[in-house]
C-alpha positions in Angstrom: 53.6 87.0 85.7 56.7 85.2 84.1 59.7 84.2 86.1 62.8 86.1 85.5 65.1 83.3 84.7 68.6 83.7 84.8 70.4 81.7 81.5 74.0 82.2 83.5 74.5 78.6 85.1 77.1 80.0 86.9 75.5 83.3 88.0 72.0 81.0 89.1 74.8 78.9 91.0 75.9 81.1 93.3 73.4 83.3 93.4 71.3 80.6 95.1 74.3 78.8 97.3 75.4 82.5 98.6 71.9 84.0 99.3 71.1 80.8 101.2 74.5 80.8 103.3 73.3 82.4 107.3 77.0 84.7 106.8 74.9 86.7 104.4 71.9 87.6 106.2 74.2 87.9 109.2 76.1 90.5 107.0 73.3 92.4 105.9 71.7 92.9 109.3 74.9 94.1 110.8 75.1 96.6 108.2 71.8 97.9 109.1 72.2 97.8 112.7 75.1 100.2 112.2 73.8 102.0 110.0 70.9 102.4 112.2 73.2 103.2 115.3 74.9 106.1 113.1 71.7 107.6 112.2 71.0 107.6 115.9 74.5 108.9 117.0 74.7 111.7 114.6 71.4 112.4 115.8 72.5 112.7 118.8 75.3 114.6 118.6 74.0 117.2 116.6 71.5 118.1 119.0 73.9 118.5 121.7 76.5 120.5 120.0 73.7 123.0 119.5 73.4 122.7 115.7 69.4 122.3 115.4 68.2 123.3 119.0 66.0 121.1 120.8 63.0 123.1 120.7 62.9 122.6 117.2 63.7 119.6 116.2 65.5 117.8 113.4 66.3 121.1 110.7 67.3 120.1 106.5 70.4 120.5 108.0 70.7 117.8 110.4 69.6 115.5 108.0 71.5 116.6 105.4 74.3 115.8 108.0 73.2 112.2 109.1 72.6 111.4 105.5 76.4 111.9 104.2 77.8 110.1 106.9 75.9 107.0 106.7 76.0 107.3 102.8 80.2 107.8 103.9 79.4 104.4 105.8 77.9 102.6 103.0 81.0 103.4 100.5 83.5 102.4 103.1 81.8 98.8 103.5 81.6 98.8 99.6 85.5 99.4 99.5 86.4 96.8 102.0 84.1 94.4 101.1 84.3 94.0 97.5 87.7 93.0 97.2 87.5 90.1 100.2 84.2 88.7 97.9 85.2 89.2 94.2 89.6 88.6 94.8 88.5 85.2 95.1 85.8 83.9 92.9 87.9 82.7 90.3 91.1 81.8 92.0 89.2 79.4 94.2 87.8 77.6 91.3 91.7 77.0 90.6 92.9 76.6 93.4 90.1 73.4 94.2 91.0 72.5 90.4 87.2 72.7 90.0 87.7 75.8 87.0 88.8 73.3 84.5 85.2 71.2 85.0 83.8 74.7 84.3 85.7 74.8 81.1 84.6 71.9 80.2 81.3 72.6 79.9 79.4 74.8 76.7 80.1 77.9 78.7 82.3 80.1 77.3 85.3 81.9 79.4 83.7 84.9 79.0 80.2 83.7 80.6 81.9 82.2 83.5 83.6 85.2 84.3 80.5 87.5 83.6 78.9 85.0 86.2 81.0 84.9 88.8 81.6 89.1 88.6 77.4 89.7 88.5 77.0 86.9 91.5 79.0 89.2 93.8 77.6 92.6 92.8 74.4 91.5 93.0 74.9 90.3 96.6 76.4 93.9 97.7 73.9 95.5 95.6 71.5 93.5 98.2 73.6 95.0 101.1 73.2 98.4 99.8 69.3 98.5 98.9 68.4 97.0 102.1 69.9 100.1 103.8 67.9 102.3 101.4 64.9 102.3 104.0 67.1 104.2 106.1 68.9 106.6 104.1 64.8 107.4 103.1 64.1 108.6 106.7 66.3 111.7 105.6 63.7 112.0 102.8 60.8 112.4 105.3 62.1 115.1 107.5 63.4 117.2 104.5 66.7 118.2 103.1 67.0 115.2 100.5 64.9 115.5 97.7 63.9 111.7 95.8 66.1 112.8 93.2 69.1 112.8 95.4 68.2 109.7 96.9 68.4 107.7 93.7 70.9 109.3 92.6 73.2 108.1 95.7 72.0 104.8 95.1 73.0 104.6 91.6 76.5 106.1 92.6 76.7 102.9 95.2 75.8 100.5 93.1 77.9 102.0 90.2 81.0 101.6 92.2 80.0 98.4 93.4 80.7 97.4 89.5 83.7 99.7 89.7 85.5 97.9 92.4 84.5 94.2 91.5 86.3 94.2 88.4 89.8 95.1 89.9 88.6 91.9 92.1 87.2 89.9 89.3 90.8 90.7 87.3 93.1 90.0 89.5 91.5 86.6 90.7 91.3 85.9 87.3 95.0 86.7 86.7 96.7 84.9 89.6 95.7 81.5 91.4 96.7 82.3 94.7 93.8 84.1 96.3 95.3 86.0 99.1 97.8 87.8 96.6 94.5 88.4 94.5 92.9 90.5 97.2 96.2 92.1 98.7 96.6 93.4 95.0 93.0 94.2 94.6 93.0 96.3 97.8 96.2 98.1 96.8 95.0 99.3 93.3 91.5 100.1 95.0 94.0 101.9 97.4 95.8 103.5 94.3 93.3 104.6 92.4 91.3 106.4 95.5 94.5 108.4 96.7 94.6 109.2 92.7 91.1 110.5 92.4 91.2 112.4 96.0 94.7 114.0 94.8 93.3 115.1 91.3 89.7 116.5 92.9 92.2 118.4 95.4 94.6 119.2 92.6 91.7 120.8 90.9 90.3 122.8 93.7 93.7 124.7 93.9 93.9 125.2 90.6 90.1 126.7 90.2 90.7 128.8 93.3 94.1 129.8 92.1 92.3 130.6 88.6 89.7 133.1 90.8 92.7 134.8 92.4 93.8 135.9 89.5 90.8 136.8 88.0 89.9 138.6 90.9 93.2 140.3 90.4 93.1 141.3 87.5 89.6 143.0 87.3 90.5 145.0 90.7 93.1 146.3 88.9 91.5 147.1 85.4 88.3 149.2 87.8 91.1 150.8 89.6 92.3 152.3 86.3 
């Protein structure tokens, strides 16, 4: 078989300096272990609050349950940890005066920016498919079918990308890093209150839309 070779020097760079740093592996098993501890916990509590009886078992339900929240879980450490790794990658370079070496070189702008943006999703990409195996025990007791399951890990990874390039931008844009992820965190901030208010905005409007309809065709059968 023939090595996947990576032509980004940049992107091969920190790919190989990151996944060799222990605060990585540290990361990733943290994750787990939580996640693993809310699978347990919700376990938990939904057996005692009586919604699958113990008699039973686990129920589609339960799982369906445990599965949201850890997927919840998973989102949240995408949202909070994208900024604090991507705000940075590029305003370091300036701020060591090490981005002008890079400029130097035959890589073009737009390849060292391309690098440094794929070198953090790819490590929170990692994060989020070595949870998978647990998000997949949902899959074995029923109530998540496969296509589900990819289809939540596609959404992860998709706003993975989504998030890094508010990151990638702003460290691009400013040289001072800790404005780059205060900024970075507030239009990540801005754009989920946005989203949440339209969805709910929407809601209202369908189910003020039904209303009316419902209205209106009470009133034409009462005629």
């Amino acid at each position: 078989m023939k090595k996947i070779e990576v032509t980004n020097a940049v992107l091969r760079k920190d790919m190989i300096v990151d996944m060799k740093r222990p605060k990585m592996m540290l990361l990733m098993l943290g994750i787990n272990l939580l996640l693993t501890a809310i699978l347990a916990i919700v376990f938990a509590l939904v057996m005692l609050m009586g919604i699958v009886p113990t008699q039973i078992g686990f129920s589609p339900r339960a799982m369906v349950t445990a599965f949201c929240v850890m997927v919840w879980f998973e989102e949240i450490v995408i949202v909070f940890l994208v900024p604090a790794l991507t705000a940075g990658s590029i305003s370091i370079e300036k701020e060591r005066q090490t981005l002008e070496v890079l400029l130097t070189t035959r890589m073009s702008t737009w390849q060292i920016v391309t690098g440094k943006y794929f070198s953090t999703v790819s490590q929170i990409t990692l994060l989020v498919i070595s949870g998978f195996p647990l998000l997949c025990v949902m899959f074995l007791y029923g109530g998540i079918n496969l296509f589900q399951m990819f289809t939540i890990l596609a959404v992860l990874i998709s706003s993975t990308m989504f998030f890094a390039s508010f990151g990638i931008f702003y460290s691009a844009l400013i040289k001072n890093t800790i404005l780059s992820v205060i900024l970075t965190y507030i239009t990540i901030g801005v754009v989920l209150v946005a989203t949440f208010s339209l969805t709910v905005m929407g809601m209202l409007i369908m189910v003020g839309v039904n209303e009316i309809l419902c209205e209106v065709i009470l009133k034409n059968t009462g005629q």
